[in-house]
C-alpha positions in Angstrom: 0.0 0.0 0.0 1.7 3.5 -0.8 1.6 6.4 1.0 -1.6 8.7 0.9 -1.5 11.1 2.8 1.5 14.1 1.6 1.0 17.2 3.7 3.6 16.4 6.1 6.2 18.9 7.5 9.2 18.3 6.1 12.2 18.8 9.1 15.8 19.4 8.3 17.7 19.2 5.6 20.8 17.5 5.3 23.2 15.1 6.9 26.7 15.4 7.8 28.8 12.8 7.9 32.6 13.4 8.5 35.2 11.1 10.0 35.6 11.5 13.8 39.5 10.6 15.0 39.6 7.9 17.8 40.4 10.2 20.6 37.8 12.9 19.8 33.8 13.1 20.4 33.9 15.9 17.8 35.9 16.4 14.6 36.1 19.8 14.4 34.9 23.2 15.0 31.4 24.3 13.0 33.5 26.5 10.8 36.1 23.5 10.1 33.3 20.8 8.7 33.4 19.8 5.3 29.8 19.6 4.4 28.2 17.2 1.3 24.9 19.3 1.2 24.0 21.8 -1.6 26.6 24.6 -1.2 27.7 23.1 1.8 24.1 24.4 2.9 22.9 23.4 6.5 19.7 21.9 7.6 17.1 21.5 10.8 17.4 19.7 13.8 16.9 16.4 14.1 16.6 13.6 17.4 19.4 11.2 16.6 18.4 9.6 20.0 15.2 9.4 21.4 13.6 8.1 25.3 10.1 8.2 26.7 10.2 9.3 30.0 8.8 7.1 33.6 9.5 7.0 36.2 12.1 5.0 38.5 12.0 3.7 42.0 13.7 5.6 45.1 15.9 8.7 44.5 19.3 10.1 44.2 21.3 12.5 45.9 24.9 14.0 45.1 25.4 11.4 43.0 26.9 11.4 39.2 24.9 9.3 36.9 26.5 8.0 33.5 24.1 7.1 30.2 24.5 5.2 27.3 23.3 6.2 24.1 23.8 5.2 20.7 22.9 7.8 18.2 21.5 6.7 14.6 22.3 9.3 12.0 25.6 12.2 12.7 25.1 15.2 12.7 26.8 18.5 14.2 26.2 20.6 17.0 25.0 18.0 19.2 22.1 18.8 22.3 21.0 16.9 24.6 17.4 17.4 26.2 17.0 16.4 29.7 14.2 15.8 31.7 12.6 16.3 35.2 8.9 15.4 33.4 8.3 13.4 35.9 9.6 14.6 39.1 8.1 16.4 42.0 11.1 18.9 42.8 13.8 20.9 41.2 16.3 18.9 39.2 19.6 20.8 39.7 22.6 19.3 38.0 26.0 21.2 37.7 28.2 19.0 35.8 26.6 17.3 33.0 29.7 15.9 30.6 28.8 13.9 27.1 31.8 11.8 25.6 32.5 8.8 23.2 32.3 5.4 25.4 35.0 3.0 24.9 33.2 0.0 27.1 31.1 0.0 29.8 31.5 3.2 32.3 34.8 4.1 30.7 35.0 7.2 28.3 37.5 7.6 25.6 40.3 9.5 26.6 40.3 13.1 25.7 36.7 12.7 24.1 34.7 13.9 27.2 33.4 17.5 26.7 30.8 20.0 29.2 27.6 21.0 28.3 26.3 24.5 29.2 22.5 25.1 29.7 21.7 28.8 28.5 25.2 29.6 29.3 25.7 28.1 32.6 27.5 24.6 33.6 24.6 24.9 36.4 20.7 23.7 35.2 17.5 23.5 37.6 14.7 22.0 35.9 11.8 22.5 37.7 9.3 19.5 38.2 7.3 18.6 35.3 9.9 20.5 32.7 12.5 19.7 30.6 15.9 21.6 29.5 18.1 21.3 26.1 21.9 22.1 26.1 23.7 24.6 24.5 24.5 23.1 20.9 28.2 21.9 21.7 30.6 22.5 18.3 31.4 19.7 16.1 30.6 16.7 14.7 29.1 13.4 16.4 29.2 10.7 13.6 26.3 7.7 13.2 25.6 4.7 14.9 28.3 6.1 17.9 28.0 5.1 21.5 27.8 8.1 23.7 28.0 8.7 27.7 26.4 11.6 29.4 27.4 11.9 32.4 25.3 14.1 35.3 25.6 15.3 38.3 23.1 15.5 40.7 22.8 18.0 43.4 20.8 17.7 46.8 18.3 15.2 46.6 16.0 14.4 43.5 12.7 13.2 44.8 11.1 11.2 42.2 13.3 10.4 39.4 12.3 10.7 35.7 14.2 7.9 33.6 13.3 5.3 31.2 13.2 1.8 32.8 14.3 -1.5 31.1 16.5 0.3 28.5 18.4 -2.6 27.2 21.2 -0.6 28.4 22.9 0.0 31.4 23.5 2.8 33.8 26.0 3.6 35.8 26.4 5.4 39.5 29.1 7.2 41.3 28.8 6.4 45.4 29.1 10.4 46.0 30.3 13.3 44.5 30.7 14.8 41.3 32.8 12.3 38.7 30.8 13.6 35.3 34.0 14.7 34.1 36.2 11.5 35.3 36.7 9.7 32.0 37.4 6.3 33.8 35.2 4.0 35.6 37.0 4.0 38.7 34.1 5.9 40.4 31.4 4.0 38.7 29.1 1.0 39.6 26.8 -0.9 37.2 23.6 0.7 38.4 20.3 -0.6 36.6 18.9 -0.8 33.0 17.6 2.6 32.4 18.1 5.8 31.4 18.1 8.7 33.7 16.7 11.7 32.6 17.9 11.7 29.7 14.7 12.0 26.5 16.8 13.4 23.6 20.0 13.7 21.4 19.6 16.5 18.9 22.0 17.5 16.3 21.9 19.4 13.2 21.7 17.6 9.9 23.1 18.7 6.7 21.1 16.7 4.3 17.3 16.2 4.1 17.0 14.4 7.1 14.3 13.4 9.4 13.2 11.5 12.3 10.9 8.5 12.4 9.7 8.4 16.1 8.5 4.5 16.9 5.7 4.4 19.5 5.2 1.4 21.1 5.7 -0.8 24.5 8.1 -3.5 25.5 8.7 -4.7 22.2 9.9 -1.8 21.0 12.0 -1.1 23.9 13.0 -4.9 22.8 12.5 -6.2 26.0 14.3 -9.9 25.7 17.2 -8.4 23.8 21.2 -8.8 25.2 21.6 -6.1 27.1 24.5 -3.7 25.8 24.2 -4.7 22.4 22.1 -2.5 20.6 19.9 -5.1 19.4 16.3 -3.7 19.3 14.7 -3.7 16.4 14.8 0.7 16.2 18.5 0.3 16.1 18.7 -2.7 13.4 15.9 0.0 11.7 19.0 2.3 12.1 21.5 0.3 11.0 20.0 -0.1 7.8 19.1 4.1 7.3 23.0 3.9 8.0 23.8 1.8 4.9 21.8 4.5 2.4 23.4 6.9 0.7 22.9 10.4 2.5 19.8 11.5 1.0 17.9 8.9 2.2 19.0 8.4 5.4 16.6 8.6 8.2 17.0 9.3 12.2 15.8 6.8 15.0 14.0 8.0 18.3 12.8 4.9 20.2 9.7 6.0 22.5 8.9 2.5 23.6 8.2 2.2 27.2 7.3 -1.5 28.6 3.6 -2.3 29.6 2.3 0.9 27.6 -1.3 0.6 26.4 -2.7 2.8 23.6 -5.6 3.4 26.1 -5.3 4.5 30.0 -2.7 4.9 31.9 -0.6 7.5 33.8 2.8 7.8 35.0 4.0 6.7 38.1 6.1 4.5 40.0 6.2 0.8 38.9 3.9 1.9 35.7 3.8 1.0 32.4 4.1 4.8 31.8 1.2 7.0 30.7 -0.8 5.7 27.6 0.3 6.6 23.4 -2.9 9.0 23.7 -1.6 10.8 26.7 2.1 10.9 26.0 1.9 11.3 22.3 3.0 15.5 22.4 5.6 15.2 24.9 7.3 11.5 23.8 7.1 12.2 20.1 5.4 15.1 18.6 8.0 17.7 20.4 10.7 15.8 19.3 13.0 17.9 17.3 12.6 16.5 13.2 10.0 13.8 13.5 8.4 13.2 10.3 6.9 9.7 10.7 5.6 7.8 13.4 5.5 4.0 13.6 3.3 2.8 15.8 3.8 -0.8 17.2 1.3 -1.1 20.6 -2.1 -3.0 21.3 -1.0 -6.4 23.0 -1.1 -4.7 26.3 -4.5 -3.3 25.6 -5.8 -6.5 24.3 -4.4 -8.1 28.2 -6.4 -5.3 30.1 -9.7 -6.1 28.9 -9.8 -3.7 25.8 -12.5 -4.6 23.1 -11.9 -4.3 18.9 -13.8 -1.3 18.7 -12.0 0.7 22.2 -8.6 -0.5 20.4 -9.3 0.8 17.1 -11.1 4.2 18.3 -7.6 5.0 20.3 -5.9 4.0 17.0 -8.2 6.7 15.0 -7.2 9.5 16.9 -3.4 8.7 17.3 -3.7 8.6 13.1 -5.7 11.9 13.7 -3.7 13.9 15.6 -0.6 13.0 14.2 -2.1 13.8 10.6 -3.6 17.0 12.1 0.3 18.3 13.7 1.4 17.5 9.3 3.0 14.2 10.0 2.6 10.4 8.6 2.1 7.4 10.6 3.0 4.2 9.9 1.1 0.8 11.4 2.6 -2.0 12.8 0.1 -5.2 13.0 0.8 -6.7 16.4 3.6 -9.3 16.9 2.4 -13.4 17.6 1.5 -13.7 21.3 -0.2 -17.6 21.0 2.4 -19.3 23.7 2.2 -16.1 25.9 0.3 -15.5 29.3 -1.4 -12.9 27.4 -2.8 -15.8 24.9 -6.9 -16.6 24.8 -8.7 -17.6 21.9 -10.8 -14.4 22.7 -8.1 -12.0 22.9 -6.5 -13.7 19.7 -9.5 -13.1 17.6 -9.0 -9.5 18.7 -5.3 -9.5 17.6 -6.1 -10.6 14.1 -9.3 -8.1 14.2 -6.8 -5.0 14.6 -4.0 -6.3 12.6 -6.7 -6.5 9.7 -7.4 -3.2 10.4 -3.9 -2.3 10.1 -3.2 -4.0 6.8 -6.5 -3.4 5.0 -8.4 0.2 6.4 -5.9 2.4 4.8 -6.4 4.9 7.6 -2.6 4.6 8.5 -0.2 6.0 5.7 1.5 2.8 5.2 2.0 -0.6 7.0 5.1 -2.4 8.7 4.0 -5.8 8.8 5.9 -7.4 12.5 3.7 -10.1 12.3 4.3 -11.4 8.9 8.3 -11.0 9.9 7.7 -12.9 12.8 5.1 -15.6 13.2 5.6 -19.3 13.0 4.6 -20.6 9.6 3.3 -23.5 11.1 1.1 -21.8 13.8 1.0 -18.1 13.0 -0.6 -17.4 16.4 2.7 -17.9 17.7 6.1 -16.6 17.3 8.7 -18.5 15.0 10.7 -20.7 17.4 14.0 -19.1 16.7 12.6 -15.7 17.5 11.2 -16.4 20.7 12.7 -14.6 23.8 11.3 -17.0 26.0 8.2 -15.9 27.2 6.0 -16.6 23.6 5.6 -12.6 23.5 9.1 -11.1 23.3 11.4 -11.3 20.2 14.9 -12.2 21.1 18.1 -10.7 18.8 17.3 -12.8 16.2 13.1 -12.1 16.1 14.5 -7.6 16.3 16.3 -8.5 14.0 13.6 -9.5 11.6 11.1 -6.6 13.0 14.1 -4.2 11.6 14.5 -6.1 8.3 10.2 -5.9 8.1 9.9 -1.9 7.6 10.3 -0.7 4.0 12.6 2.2 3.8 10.8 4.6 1.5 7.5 3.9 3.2 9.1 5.3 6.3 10.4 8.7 4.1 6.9 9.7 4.0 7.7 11.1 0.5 
């Protein structure tokens, strides 16, 4: 099915890719870069990295906590947006560092650089807001591992982060060690991401974001850890391998347990619902063109009928055509062998992915449960892509889901 629906807002413009030397984050200065655009002419901002905020147990206090990231397209002038969405007092942070990782806690030498906030190496983000660096100068290239590094001062209250990341954190016992570029000071701290929502950087070429929406499967729950195995970043990977002008950026705004319907935020959550997060995890987002929306299963295990399931899928398509985007539908992924599994609740699955594949309301289709299900029993996931659990894809079943997207359908064009 090709795309139908063409008033979209195109974002950015084009992408810079220039060799980064081992021991640097950045290449050069702004003025420095060669640039492959039109005239060396610059483009709009774009989220190379992308996080839906929850919300994690406990809280900090003078602490230093170091994230992982792994952006998907380069770009210059990189910013990082951090967030206190969730929180119920000031964030203050006054050493937040961003440098190239060389493995676990441990920053390349020489690579680690400060970010300013309006200015200032100090930032206080007050509950319920976010904050976005200072661009720093330079070049960050693609698919590049990144720490950011923050310090936390006084006490946080409740903590804003993105649980079961697929990634993990790292802690300082006390003190400020954002700038410390080995791990000396660290320990292995959880899966998450702490505070972090956004990379930004500034593209050079016609470059846009695809934002994919979705739950546990998209944050590839049943993945290695540390490996950069969900499906977004095989979806990445292959953007990577285009030539520049069709390269596309990755935000992952999966959060485990989300529903399309209900839901709010708070500790132990599933995060608040697609409907109710949809501005602040996606549609703010710096450069998204396309969405790609891959949720439902969790609605389906809460009790959700056809018709609640598709109504919340009518006004996600709404509202992200009215704000002059495209969105993209993913049918729902094989749950047969799964806890979540009833005949009942199957007939529903195969009601909404029929919906998906045949209604034309969304602007195209990425078919996950084609890529996935076991020929033999396509209520079920193939056997070699089963995490374990019937319901979560394991690095070979992301890996399909990221082969399963066309490429130009995602473009929006």
């Amino acid at each position: 099915m090709g795309m139908t629906f063409t008033a979209w807002r195109r974002v950015g413009a084009s992408l810079l890719v220039t060799a980064v030397g081992a021991a640097g984050l950045v290449a050069a200065a702004p003025d420095k870069v060669a640039t492959t655009g039109e005239g060396g002419r610059g483009g709009g901002l774009v989220t190379t990295w992308g996080a839906a905020d929850d919300i994690a147990g406990g809280s900090l206090s003078d602490v230093t906590v170091r994230n992982v990231l792994r952006t998907s397209v380069g770009g210059k002038e990189l910013r990082v947006r951090i967030s206190n969405a969730n929180g119920d007092q000031p964030l203050v942070s006054d050493s937040v560092y961003v440098g190239r990782q060389a493995s676990g806690a441990t920053v390349v030498p020489g690579s680690s650089r400060r970010l300013t906030f309006s200015g200032s190496t100090t930032v206080t983000i007050p509950p319920g807001a976010m904050a976005i660096s200072d661009p720093l100068p330079g070049v960050v290239p693609a698919l590049t591992s990144l720490t950011v590094s923050l310090h936390v001062v006084g006490t946080t209250g409740v903590i804003t982060a993105h649980n079961r990341a697929m990634q993990h954190s790292y802690k300082s016992t006390s003190g400020d060690h954002a700038a410390d570029e080995s791990s000396t000071a660290y320990q292995t701290e959880s899966s998450a991401w702490y505070f972090l929502n956004a990379a930004i950087v500034e593209a050079t070429r016609d470059v846009a974001t695809v934002a994919t929406l979705g739950d546990s499967i998209t944050s590839s729950v049943g993945t290695t850890i540390d490996t950069n195995r969900r499906w977004p970043d095989i979806l990445a990977a292959r953007y990577a391998r285009l030539p520049e002008p069709a390269r596309l950026a990755i935000s992952n705004e999966g959060i485990s347990g989300n529903r399309v319907l209900g839901g709010v935020a708070k500790a132990g959550s599933a995060g608040a619902s697609a409907l109710a997060r949809l501005d602040k995890d996606v549609l703010t987002k710096p450069g998204v063109r396309t969405v790609l929306v891959l949720e439902g299963i969790n609605d389906i295990y809460a009790g959700a009928t056809t018709e609640q399931l598709l109504a919340g899928y009518r006004q996600l398509i709404a509202r992200v055509h009215a704000s002059g985007r495209c969105i993209v539908g993913g049918t729902l992924t094989p749950m047969g062998s799964s806890f979540v599994y009833t005949p009942e609740k199957e007939a529903i699955r195969q009601a909404v992915n029929t919906f998906i594949r045949t209604s034309g309301e969304f602007d195209d289709v990425a078919d996950f449960d084609a890529a996935t299900r076991d020929p033999a029993d396509p209520t079920r996931l193939a056997a070699a892509y089963d995490g374990g659990d019937g319901l979560h894809p394991n690095d070979a079943g992301n890996q399909a889901m990221g082969d399963a997207p066309n490429l130009d359908s995602l473009r929006c064009d």
